[in-house]
C-alpha positions as CSV (number, residue, x, y, z in Angstrom):
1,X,134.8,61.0,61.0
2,X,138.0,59.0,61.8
3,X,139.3,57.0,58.9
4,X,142.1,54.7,60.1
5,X,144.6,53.8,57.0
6,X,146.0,50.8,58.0
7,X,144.6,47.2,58.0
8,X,143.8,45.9,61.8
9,X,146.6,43.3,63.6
10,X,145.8,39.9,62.5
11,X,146.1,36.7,65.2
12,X,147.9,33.9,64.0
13,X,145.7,31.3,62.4
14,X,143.4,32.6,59.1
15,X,140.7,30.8,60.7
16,X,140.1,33.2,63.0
17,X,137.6,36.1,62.3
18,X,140.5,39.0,63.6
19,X,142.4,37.5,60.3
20,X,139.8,38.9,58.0
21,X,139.0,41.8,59.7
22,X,139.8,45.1,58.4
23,X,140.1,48.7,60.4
24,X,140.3,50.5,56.8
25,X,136.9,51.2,56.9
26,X,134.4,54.5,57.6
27,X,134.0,55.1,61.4
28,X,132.3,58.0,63.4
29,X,130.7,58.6,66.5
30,X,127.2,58.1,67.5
31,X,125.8,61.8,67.3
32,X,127.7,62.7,64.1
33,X,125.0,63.6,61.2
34,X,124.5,61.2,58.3
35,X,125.1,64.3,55.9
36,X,128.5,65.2,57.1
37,X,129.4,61.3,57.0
38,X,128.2,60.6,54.0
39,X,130.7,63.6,52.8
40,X,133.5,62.5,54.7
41,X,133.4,59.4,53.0
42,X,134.0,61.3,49.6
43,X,136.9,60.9,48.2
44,X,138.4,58.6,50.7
45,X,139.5,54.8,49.9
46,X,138.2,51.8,52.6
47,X,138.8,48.2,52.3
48,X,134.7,48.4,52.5
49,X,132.3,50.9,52.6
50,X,129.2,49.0,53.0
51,X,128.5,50.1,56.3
52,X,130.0,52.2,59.0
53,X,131.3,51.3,62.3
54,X,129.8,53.6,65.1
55,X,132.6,54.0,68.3
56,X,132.2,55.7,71.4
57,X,136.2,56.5,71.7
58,X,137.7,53.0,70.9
59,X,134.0,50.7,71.9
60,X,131.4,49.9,69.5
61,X,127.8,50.9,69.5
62,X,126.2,50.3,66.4
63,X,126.8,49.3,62.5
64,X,125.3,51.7,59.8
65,X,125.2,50.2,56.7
66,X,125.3,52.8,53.8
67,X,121.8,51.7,52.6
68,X,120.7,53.5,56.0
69,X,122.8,56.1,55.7
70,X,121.2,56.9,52.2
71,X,118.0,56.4,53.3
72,X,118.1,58.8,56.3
73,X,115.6,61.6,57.0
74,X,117.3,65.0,56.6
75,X,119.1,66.2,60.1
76,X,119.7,62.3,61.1
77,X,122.5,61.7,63.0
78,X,123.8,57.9,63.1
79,X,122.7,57.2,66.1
80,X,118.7,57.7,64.6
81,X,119.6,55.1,61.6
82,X,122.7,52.8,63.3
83,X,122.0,49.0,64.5
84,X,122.5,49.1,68.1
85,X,122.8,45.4,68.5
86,X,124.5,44.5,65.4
87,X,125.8,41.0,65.3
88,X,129.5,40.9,66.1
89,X,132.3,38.3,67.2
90,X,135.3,37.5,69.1
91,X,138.9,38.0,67.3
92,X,139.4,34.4,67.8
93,X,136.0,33.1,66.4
94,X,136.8,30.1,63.7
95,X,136.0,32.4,60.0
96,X,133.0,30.1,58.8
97,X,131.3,30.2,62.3
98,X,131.7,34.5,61.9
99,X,130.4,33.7,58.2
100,X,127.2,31.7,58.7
101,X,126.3,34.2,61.0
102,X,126.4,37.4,59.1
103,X,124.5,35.5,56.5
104,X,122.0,34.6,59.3
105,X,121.6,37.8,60.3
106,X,121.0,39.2,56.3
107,X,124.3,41.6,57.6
108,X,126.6,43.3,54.5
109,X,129.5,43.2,57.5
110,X,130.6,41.3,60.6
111,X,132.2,43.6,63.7
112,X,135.2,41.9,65.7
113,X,135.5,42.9,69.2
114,X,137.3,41.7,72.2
115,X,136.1,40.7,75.4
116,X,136.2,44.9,76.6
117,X,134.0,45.7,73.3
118,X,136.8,47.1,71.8
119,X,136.3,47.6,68.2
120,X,139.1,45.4,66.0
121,X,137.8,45.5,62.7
122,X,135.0,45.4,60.3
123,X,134.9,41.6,57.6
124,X,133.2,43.1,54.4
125,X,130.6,41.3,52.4
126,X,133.7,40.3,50.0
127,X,135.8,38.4,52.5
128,X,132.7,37.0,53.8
129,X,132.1,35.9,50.6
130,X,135.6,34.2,50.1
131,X,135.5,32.3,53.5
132,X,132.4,30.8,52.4
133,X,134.3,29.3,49.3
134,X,137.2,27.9,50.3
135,X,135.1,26.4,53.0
136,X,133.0,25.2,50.6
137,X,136.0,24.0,48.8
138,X,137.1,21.8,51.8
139,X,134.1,20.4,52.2
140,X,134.1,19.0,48.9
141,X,138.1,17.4,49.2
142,X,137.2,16.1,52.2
143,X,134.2,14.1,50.6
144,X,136.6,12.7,48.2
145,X,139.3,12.2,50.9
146,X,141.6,14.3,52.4
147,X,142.7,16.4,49.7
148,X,143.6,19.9,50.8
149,X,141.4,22.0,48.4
150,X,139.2,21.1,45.6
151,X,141.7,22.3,43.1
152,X,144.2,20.2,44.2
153,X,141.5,17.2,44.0
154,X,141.0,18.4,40.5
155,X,144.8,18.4,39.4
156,X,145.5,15.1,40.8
157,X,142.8,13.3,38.9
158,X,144.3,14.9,35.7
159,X,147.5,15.0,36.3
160,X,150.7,13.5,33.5
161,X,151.8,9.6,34.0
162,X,154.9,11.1,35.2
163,X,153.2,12.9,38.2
164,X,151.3,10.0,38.5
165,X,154.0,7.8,39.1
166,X,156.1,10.5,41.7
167,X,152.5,10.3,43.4
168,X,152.5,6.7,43.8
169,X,155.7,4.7,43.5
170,X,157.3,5.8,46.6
171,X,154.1,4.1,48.7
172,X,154.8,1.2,46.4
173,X,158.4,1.1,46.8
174,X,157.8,1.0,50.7
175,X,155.2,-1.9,50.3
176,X,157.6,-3.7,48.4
177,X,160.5,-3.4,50.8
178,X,157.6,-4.3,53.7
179,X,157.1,-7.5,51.3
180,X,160.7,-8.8,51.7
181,X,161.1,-8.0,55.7
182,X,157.7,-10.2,55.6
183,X,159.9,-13.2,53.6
184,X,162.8,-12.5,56.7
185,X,160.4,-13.2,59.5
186,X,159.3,-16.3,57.7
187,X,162.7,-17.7,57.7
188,X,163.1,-16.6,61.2
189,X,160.9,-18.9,61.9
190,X,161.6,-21.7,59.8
191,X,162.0,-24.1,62.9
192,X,158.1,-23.5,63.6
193,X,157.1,-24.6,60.0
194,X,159.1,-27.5,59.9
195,X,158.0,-28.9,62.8
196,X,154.2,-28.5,61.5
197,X,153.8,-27.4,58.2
198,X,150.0,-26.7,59.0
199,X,151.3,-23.3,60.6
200,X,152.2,-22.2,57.1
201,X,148.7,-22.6,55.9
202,X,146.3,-19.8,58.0
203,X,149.4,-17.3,57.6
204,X,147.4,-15.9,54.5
205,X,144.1,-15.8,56.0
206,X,145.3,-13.6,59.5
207,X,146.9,-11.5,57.2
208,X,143.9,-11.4,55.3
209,X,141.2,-10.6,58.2
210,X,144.1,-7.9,59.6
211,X,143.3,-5.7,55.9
212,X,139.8,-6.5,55.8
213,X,138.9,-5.2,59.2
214,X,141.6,-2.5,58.8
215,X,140.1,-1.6,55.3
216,X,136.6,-1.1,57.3
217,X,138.0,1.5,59.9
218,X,140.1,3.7,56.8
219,X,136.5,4.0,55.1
220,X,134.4,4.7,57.9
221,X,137.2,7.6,58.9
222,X,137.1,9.0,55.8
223,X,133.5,9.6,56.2
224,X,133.4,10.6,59.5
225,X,136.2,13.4,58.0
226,X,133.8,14.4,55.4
227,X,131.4,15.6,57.5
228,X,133.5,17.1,60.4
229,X,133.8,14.1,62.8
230,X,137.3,14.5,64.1
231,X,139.4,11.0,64.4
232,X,139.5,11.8,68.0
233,X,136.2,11.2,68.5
234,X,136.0,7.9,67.2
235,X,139.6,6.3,67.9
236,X,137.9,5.1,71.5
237,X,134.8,3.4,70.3
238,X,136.5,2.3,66.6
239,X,139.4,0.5,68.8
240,X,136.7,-1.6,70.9
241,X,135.1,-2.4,67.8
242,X,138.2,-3.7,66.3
243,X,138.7,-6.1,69.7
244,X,135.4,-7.2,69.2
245,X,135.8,-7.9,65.9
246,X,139.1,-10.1,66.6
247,X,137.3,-11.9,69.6
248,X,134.6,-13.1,67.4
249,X,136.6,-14.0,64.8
250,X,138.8,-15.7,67.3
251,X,136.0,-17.8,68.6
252,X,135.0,-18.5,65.2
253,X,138.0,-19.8,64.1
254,X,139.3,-21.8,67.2
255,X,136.6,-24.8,66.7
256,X,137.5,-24.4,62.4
257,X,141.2,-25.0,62.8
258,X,141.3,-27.5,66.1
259,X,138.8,-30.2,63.5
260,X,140.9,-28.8,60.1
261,X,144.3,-29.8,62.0
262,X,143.2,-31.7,64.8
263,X,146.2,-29.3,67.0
264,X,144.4,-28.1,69.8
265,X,147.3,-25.9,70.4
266,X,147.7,-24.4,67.0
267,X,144.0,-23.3,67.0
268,X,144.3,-21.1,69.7
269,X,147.4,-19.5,68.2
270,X,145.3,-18.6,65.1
271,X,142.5,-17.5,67.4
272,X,145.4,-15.1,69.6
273,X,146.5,-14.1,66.5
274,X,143.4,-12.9,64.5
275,X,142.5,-11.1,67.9
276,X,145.7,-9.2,68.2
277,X,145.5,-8.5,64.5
278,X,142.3,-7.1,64.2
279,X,142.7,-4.6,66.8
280,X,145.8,-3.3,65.8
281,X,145.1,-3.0,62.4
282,X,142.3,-0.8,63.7
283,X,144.6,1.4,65.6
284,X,147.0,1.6,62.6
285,X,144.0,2.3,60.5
286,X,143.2,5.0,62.6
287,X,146.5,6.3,63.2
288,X,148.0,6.7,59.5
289,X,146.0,8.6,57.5
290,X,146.1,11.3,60.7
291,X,149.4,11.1,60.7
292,X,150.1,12.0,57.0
293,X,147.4,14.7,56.7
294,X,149.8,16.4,60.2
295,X,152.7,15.8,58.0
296,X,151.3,17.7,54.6
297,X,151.5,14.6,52.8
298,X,148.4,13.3,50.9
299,X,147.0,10.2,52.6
300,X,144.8,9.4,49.3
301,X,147.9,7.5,47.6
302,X,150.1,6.7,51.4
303,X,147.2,5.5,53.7
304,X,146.5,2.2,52.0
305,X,149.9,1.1,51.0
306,X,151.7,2.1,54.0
307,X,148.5,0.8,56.7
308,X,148.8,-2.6,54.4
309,X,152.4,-2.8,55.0
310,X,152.6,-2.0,58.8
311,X,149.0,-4.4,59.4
312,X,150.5,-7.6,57.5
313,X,154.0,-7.2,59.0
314,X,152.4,-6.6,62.9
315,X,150.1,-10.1,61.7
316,X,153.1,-12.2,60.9
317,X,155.0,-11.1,64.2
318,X,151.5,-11.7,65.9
319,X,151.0,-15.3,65.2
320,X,154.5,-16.6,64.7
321,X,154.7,-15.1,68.3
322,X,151.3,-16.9,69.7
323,X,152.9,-20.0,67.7
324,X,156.0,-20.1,70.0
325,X,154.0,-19.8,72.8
326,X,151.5,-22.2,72.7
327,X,153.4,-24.6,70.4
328,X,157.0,-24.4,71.7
């Protein structure tokens, strides 16, 4: 029996299978007898000895798990008691995909070969084990947002007033600081609301609509996250929604404002305006909380202020721009 003393190479990312594969583990060939195995194995320290890799030079032909092993006839060699087809994955395989499986298959191992059926390592029942949990454990901080691990999701809800704050106040500070560049592009267009003071009046209400809809798209992302639906998949038909949205509330409002004002011209600046809003306040909806999950930074406390700020300020440019347009 060959018994290989250092752990297998490792490929970059821990998700993948070759990452929790280990080479430290009870090998032999095909014909060698279960008896003279078994003794090999005395004495001898594996990263896992719950079953034996079977190699024909450097390819595998078969897992052994000591269960058989014990339970062989007298004069067995492991090719009598060995799986011949044992279950077995790529080095590159995502780690719960390589999981799921050996639990499928009711397997105390996983075998990692590459594409020439080169043996690269044996994952033992124990890191099995562990990749289920912290898998586990994302699943449950992504249900609650976009939390790294479970423990973190923990420590945050508990956490002092003075962590609290750290958490918090910068997000704040930025929404404050995005409330006084909102006051400069008022006065920038103090010749507007002079002229007709109406303007001033739906200024709340596109600003309004812009969060409400962009509220909308955070949630539904958070729970498309939660159960694995990437925002990839659902910037394309979530942005056409968001047009929709702003052409119906558009259309909506156009008839409202021209009888409220009786300015023809000022109606269909609202209506531009609640169009162009929506659908960027989708996209920035979208495109935040993505952003600050790439980043390491936790989207739970940043998302919301910082997708407020951008979304009013993008609004105000948005309709004091259709205002000079179709008002002069």
């Amino acid at each position: 029996m060959r018994v290989p003393a250092e752990r297998g190479d490792l490929l970059g990312s821990s998700d993948a299978a070759l990452h929790h594969a280990s080479t430290n583990v009870p090998t032999a060939g095909e014909l060698t007898p279960v008896d003279e195995a078994l003794d090999e194995m005395r004495g001898q320290r594996f990263d896992s000895a719950a079953a034996v890799a079977v190699l024909d030079g450097r390819h595998l032909v078969g897992v052994a798990t000591i269960e058989q092993l014990l339970s062989a006839p007298a004069g067995a060699c492991l090719r009598d008691v060995m799986d011949a087809s044992p279950p077995v994955v790529a080095p590159d395989t995502d780690r719960e995909h390589a999981a799921w499986q050996a639990v499928q298959r009711g397997e105390p191992g996983l075998a990692v070969v590459d594409d020439d059926g080169r043996f690269r390592g044996l994952i033992s029942p124990q890191q099995l084990l562990t990749v289920l949990l912290q898998e586990h454990d994302e699943d449950l901080a992504r249900l609650g947002g976009f939390l790294s691990d479970v423990e973190h999701a923990r420590s945050t809800s508990v956490e002092s007033i003075k962590r609290r704050l750290w958490h918090r106040l910068p997000w704040l500070l930025i929404g404050l600081l995005g409330a006084m560049v909102s006051a400069v592009l008022m006065t920038a267009f103090e010749a507007q609301l002079s002229a007709d003071l109406a303007v001033a009046y739906f200024v709340p209400g596109i600003v309004y609509l812009a969060d409400a809809v962009g509220t909308q798209t955070e949630t539904l992302a958070i729970r498309g996250l939660s159960v694995g639906v990437g925002i990839r998949r659902i910037t394309g038909r979530e942005a056409l929604t968001g047009l929709s949205m702003g052409v119906l509330l558009g259309a909506v409002m156009w008839p409202l404002v021209a009888v409220m004002t009786g300015n023809v011209a000022l109606a269909l600046a609202v209506s531009v305006a609640i169009l162009g809003a929506s659908t960027v306040a989708t996209v920035v909806a979208l495109c935040l909380p993505w952003l600050l999950h790439r980043l390491g930074k936790d989207p739970a406390f940043g998302s919301g202020p910082l997708a407020t700020v951008v979304q009013d300020l993008l609004s105000i440019l948005l309709y004091f721009a259709a205002v000079s347009v179709f008002l002069g």
